[in-house]
N, CA, C and O atoms as a DFTB+ gen file, in Angstrom:
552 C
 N C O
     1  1       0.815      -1.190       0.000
     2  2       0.000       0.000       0.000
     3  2       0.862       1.258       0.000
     4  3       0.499       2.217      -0.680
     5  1       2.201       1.323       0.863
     6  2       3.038       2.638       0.710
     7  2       3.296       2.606      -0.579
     8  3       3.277       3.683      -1.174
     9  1       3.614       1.302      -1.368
    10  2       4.233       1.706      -2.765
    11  2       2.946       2.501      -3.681
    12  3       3.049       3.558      -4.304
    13  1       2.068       1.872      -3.578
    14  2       0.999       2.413      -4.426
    15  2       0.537       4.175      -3.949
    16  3       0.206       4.956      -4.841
    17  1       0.569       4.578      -2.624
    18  2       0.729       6.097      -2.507
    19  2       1.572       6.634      -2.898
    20  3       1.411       7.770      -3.344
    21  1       2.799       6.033      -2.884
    22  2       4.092       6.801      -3.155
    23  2       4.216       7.325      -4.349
    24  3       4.576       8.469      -4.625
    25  1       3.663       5.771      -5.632
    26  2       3.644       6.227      -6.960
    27  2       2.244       7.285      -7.432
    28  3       2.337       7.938      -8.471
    29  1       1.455       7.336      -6.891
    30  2      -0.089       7.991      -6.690
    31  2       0.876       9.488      -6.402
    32  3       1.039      10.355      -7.260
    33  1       1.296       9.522      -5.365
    34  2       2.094      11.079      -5.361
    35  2       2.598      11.689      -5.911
    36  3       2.387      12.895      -6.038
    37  1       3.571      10.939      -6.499
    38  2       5.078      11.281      -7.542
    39  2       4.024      11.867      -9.139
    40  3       4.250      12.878      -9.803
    41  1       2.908      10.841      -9.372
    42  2       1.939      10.996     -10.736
    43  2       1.177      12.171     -10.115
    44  3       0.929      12.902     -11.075
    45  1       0.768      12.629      -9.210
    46  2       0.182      13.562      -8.756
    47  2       1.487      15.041      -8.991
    48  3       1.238      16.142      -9.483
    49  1       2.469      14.679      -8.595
    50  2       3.088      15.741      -8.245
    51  2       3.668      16.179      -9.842
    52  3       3.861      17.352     -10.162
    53  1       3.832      15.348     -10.491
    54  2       4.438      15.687     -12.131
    55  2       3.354      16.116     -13.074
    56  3       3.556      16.588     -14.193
    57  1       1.728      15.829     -12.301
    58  2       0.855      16.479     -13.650
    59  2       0.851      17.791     -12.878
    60  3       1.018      18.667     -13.727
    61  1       0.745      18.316     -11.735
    62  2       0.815      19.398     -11.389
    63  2       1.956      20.367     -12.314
    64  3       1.890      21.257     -13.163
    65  1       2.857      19.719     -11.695
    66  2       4.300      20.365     -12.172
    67  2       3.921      20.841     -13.594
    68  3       3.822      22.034     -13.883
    69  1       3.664      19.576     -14.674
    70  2       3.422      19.898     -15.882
    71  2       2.488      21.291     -16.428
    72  3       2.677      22.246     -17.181
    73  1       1.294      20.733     -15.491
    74  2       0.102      22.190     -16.110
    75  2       1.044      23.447     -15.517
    76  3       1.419      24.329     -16.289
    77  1       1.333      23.465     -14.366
    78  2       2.073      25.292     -14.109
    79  2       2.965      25.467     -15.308
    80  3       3.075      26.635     -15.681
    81  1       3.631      24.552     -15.997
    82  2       4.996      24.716     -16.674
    83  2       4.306      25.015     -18.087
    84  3       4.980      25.431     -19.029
    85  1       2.714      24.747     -18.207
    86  2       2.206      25.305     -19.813
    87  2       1.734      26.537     -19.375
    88  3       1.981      27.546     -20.036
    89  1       1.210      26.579     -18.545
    90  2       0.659      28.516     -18.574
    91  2       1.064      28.910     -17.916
    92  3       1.040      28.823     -16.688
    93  1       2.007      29.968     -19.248
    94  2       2.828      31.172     -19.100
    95  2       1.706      32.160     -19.095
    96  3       0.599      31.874     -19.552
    97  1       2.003      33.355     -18.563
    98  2       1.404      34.335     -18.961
    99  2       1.590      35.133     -20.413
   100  3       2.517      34.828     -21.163
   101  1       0.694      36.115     -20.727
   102  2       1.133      36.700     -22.169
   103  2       2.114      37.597     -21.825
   104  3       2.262      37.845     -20.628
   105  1       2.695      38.040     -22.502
   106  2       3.692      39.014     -22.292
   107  2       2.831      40.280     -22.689
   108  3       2.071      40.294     -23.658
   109  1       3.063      41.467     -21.724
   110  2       2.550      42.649     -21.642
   111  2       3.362      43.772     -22.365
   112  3       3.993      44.484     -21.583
   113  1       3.477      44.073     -23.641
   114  2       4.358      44.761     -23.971
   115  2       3.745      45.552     -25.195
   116  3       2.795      45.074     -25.815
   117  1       4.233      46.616     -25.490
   118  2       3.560      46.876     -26.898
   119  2       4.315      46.902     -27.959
   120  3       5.377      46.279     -27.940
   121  1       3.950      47.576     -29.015
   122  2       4.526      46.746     -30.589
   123  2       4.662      48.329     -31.570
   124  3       3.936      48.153     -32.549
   125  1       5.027      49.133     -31.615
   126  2       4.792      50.001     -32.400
   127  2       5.127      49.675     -33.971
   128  3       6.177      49.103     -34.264
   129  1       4.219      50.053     -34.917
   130  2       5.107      50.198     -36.257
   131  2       4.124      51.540     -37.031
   132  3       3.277      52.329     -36.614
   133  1       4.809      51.259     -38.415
   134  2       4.541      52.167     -39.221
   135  2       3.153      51.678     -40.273
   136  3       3.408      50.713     -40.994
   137  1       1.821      52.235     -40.393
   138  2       1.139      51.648     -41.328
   139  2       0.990      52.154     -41.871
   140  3       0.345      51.638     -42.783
   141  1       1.263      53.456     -42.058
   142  2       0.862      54.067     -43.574
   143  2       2.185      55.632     -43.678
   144  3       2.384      56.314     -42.673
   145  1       2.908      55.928     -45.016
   146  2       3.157      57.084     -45.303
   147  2       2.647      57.328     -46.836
   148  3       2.381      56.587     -47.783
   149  1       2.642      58.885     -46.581
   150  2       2.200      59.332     -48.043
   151  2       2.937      60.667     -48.139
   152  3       2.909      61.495     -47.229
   153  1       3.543      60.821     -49.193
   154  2       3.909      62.158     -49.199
   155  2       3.632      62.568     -50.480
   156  3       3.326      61.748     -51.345
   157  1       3.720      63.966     -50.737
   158  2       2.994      64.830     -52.012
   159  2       4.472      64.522     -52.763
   160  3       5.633      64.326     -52.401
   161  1       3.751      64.596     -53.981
   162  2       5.063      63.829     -54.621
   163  2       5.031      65.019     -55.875
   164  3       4.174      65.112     -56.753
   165  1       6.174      65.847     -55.684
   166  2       6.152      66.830     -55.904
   167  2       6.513      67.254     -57.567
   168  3       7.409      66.530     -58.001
   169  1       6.197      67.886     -58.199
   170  2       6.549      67.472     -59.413
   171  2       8.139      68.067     -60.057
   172  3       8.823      67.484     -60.898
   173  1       8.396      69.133     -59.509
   174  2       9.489      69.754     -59.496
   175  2      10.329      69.839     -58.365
   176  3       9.935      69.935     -57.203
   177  1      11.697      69.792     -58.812
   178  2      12.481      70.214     -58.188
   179  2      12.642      71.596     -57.336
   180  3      12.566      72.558     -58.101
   181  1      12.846      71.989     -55.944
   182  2      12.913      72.971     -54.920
   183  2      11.549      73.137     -54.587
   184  3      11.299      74.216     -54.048
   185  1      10.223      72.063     -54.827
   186  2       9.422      72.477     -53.644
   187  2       9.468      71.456     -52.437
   188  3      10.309      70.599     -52.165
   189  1       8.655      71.710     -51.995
   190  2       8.328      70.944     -50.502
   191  2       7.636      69.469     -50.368
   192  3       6.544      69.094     -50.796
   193  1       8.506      68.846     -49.725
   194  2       7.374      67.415     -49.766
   195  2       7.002      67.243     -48.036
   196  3       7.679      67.101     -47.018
   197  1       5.605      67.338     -48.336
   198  2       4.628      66.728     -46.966
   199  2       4.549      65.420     -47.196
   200  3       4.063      64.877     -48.188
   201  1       5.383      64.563     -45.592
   202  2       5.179      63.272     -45.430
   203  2       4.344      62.847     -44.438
   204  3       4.819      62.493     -43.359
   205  1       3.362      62.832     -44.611
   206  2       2.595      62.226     -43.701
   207  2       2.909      60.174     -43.010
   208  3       3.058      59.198     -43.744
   209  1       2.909      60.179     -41.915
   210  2       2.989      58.730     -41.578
   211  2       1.986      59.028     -40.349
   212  3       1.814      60.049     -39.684
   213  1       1.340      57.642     -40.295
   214  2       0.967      56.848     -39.306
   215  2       1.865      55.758     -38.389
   216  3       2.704      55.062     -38.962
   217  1       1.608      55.620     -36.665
   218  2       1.969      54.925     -36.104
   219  2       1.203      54.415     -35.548
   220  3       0.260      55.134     -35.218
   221  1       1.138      52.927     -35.121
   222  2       0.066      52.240     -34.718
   223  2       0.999      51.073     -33.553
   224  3       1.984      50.402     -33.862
   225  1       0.357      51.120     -32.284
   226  2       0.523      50.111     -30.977
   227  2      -0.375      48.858     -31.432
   228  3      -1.513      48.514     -31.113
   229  1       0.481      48.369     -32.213
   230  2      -0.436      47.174     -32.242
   231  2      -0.071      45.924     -31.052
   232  3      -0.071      44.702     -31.204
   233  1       0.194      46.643     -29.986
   234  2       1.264      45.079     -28.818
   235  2      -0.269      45.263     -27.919
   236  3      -1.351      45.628     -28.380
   237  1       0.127      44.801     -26.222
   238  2      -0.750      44.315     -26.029
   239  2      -0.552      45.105     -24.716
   240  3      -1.149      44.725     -23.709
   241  1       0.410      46.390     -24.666
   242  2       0.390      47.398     -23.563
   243  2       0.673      48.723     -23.867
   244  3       1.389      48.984     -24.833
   245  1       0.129      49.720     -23.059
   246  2       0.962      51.201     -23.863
   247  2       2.349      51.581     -24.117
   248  3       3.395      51.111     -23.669
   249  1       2.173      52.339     -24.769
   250  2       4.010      52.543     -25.244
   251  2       4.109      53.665     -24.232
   252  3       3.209      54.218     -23.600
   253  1       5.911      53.947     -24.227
   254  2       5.887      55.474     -23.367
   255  2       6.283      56.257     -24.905
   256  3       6.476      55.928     -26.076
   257  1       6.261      57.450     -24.094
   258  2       6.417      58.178     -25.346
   259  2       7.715      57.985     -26.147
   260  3       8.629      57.582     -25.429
   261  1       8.089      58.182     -27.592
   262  2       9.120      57.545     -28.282
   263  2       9.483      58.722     -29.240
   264  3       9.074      59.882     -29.191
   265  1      10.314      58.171     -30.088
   266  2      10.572      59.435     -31.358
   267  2      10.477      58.824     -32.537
   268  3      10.418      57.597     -32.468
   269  1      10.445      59.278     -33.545
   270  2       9.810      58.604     -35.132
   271  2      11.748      59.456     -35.740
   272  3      12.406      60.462     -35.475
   273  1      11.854      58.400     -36.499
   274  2      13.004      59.165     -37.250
   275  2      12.554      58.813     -38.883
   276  3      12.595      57.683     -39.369
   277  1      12.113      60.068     -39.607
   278  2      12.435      59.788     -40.961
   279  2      13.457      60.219     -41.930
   280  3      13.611      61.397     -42.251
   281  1      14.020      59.420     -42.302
   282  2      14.791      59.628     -43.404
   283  2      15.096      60.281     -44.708
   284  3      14.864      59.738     -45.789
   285  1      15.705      61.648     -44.551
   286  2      15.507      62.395     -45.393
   287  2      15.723      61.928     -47.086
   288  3      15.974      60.767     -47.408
   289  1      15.580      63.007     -48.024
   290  2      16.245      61.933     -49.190
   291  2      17.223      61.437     -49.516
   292  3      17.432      60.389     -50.127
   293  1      18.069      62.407     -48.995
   294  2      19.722      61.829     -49.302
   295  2      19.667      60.685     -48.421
   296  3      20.575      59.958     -48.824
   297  1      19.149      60.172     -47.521
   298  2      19.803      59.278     -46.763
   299  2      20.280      59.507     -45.496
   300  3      20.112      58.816     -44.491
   301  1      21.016      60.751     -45.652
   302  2      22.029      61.409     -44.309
   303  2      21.006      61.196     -43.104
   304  3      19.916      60.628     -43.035
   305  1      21.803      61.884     -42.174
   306  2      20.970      61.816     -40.472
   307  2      19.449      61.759     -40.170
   308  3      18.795      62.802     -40.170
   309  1      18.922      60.650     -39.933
   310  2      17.551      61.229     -39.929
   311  2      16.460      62.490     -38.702
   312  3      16.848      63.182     -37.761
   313  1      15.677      62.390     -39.036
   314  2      14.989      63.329     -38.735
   315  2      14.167      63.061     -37.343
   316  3      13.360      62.142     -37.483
   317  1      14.176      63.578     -36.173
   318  2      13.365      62.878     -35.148
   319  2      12.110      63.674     -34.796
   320  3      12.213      64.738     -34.186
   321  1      11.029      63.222     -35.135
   322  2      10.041      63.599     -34.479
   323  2       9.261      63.088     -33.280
   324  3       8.945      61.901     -33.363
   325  1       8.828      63.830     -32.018
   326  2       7.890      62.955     -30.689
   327  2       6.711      62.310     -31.332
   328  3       6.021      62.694     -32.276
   329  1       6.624      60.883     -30.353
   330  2       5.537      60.365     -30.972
   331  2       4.894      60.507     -29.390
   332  3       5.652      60.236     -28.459
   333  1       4.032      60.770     -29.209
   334  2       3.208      60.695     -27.693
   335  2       3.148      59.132     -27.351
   336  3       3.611      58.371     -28.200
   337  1       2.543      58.520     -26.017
   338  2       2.653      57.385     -25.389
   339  2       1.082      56.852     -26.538
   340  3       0.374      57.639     -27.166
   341  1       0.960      55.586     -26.495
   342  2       0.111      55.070     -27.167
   343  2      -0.916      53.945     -26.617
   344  3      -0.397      52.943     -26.126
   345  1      -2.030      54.007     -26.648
   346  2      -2.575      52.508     -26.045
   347  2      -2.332      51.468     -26.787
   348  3      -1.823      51.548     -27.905
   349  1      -2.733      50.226     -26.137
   350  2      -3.123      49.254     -27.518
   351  2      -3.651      49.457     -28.332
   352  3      -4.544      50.216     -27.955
   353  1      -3.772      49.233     -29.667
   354  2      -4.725      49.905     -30.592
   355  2      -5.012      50.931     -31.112
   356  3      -5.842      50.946     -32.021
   357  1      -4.309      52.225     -30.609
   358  2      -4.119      53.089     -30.539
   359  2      -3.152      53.881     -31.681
   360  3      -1.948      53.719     -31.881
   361  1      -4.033      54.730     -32.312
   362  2      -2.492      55.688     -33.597
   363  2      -2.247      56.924     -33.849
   364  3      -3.204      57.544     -34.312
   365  1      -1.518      57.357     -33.736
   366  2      -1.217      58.646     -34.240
   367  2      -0.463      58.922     -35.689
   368  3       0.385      58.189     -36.198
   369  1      -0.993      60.186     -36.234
   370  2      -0.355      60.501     -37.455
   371  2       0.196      62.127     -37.281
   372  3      -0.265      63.036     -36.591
   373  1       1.254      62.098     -38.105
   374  2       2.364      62.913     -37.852
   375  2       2.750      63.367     -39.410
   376  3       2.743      62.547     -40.329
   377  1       3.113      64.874     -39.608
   378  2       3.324      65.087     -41.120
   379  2       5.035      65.997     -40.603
   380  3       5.236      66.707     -39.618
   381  1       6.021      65.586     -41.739
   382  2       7.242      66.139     -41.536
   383  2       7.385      66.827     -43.209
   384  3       6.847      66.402     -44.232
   385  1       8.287      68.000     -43.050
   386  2       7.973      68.696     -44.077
   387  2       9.680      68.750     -44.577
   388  3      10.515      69.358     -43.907
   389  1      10.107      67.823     -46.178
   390  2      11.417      67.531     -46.324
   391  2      11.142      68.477     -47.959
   392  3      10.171      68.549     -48.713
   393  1      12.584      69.115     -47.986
   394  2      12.913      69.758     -49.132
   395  2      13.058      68.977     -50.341
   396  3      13.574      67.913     -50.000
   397  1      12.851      68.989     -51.609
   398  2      12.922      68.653     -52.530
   399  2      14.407      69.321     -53.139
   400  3      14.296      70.390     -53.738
   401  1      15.610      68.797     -53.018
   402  2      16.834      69.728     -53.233
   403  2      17.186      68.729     -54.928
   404  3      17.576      69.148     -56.018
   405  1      16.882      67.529     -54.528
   406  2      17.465      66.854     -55.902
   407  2      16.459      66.118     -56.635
   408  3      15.411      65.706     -56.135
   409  1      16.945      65.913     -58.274
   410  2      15.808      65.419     -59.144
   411  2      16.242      63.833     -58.537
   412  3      17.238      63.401     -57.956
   413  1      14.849      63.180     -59.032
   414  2      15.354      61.521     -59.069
   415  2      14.391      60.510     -58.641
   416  3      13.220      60.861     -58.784
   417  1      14.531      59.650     -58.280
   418  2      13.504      58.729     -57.912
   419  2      14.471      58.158     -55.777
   420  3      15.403      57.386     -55.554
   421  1      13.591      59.035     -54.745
   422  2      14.345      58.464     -53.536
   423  2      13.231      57.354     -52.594
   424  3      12.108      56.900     -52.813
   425  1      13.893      57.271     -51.848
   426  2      13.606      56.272     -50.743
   427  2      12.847      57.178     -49.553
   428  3      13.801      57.711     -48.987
   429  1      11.818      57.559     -48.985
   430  2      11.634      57.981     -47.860
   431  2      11.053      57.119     -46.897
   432  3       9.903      56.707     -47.047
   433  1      12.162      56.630     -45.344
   434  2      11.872      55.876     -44.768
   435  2      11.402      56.127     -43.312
   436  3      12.085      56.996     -42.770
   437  1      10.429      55.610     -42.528
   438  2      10.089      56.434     -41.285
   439  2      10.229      55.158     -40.160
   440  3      10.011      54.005     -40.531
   441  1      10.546      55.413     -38.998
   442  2      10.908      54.361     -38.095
   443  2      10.444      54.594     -36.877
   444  3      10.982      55.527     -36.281
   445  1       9.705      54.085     -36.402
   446  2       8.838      53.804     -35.336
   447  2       9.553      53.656     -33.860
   448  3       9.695      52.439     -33.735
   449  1       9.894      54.076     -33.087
   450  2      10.932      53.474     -31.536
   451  2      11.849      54.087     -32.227
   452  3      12.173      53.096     -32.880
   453  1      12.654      55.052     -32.689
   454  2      14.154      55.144     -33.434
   455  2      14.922      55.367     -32.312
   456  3      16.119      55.409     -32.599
   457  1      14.679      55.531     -31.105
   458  2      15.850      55.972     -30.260
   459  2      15.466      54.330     -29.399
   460  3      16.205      54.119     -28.438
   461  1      14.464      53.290     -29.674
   462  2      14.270      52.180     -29.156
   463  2      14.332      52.227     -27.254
   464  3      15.046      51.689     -26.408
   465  1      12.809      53.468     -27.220
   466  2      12.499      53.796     -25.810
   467  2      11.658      52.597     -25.329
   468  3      11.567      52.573     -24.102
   469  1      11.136      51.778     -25.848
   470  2      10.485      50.842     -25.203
   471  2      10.714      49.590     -26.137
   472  3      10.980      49.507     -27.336
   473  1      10.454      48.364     -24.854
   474  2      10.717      46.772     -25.091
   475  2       9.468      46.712     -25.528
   476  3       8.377      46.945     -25.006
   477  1      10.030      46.139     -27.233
   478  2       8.282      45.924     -27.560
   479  2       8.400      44.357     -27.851
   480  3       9.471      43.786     -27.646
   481  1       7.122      43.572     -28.403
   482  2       6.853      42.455     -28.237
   483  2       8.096      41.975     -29.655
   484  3       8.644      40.886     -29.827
   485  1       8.201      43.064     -30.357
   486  2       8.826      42.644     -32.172
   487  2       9.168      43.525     -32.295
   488  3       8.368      44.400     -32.627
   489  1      11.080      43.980     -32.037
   490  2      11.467      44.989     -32.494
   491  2      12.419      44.912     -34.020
   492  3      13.525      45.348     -34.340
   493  1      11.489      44.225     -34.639
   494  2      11.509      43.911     -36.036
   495  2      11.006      44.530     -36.879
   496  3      11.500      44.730     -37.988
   497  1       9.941      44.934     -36.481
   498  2       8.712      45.585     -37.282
   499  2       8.493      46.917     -37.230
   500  3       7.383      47.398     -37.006
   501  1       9.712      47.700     -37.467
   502  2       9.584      49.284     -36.907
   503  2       9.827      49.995     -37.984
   504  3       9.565      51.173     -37.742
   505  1      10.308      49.798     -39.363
   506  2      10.159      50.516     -40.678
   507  2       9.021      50.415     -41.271
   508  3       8.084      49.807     -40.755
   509  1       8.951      50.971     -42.383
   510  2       7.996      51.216     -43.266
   511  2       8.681      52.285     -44.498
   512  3       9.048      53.386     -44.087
   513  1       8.802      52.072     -45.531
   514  2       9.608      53.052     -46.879
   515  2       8.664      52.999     -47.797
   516  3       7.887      52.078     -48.050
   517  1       8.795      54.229     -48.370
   518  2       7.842      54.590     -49.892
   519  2       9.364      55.048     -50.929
   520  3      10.537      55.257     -50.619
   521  1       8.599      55.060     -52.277
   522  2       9.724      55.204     -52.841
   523  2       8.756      56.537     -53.759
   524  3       7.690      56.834     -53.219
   525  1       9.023      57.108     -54.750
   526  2       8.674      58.222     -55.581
   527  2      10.167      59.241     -56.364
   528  3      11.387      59.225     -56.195
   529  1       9.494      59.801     -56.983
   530  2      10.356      60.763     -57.854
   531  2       9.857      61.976     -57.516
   532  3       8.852      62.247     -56.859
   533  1      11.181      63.134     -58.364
   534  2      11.176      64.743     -58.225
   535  2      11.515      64.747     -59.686
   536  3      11.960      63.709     -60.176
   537  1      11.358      65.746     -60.380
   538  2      11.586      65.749     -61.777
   539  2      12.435      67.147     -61.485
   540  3      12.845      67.428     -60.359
   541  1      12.666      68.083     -62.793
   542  2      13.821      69.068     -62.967
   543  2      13.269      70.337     -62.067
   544  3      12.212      70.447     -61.445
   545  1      14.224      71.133     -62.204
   546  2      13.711      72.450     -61.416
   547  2      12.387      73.153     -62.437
   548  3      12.179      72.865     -63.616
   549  1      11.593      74.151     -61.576
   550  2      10.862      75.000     -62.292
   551  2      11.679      76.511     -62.519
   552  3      11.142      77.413     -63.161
């Protein structure tokens, strides 16, 4: 009879063990990225391009507040703008206003966390790039 409690315990004590060891909790974190830019796509050379982007918390806690860096055309240093704290679900849109200095077809890229103020669930998912042209001067 001790053997048969003993093994009754040990099977008792390992399905326990087992179920705590499957539920984890979710991880509480949020996710920022980029879902949408648009910018006026200017037809000449030396005017102004309005870039509008969206940022969206798609994680599963608020963000603190962060900075957006977009990428001018050349490439060089980017640009930081505040993004305010965010809920889940939660988006803000933001317009940055970049010179049109050269003709061509560039890259404008915007980045979500750029100074990477918060642990998000996927800090993978924080670009977003459009591409477009400038044609000759007026």
């Amino acid at each position: 009879m001790q053997k048969s409690l003993f093994w009754s315990i040990l099977i008792l004590s390992l399905v326990i063990t087992a179920s705590l060891a499957v539920t984890k909790p979710a991880q509480k974190k949020p996710d920022l990225v980029v879902t949408k830019i648009k910018a006026t796509n200017p037809t000449k050379q030396g005017n102004k391009i309005f870039v509008e982007y969206t940022i969206k918390n798609q994680g599963t806690a608020a963000s603190k507040a962060s900075a957006a860096g977009i990428t001018p055309l050349t490439g060089s240093k980017k640009i930081q703008q505040t993004t305010p704290p965010l809920g889940p679900g939660q988006t803000t849109t933001t317009t940055c206003i970049l010179d049109a200095n050269k003709k061509g077809n560039f890259n404008i890229t915007v980045s979500a966390d750029y100074l990477n103020s918060n642990v998000e669930l996927n800090e993978a998912n924080n670009e977003n790039t459009i591409k477009f042209g400038i044609g000759g001067k007026f």
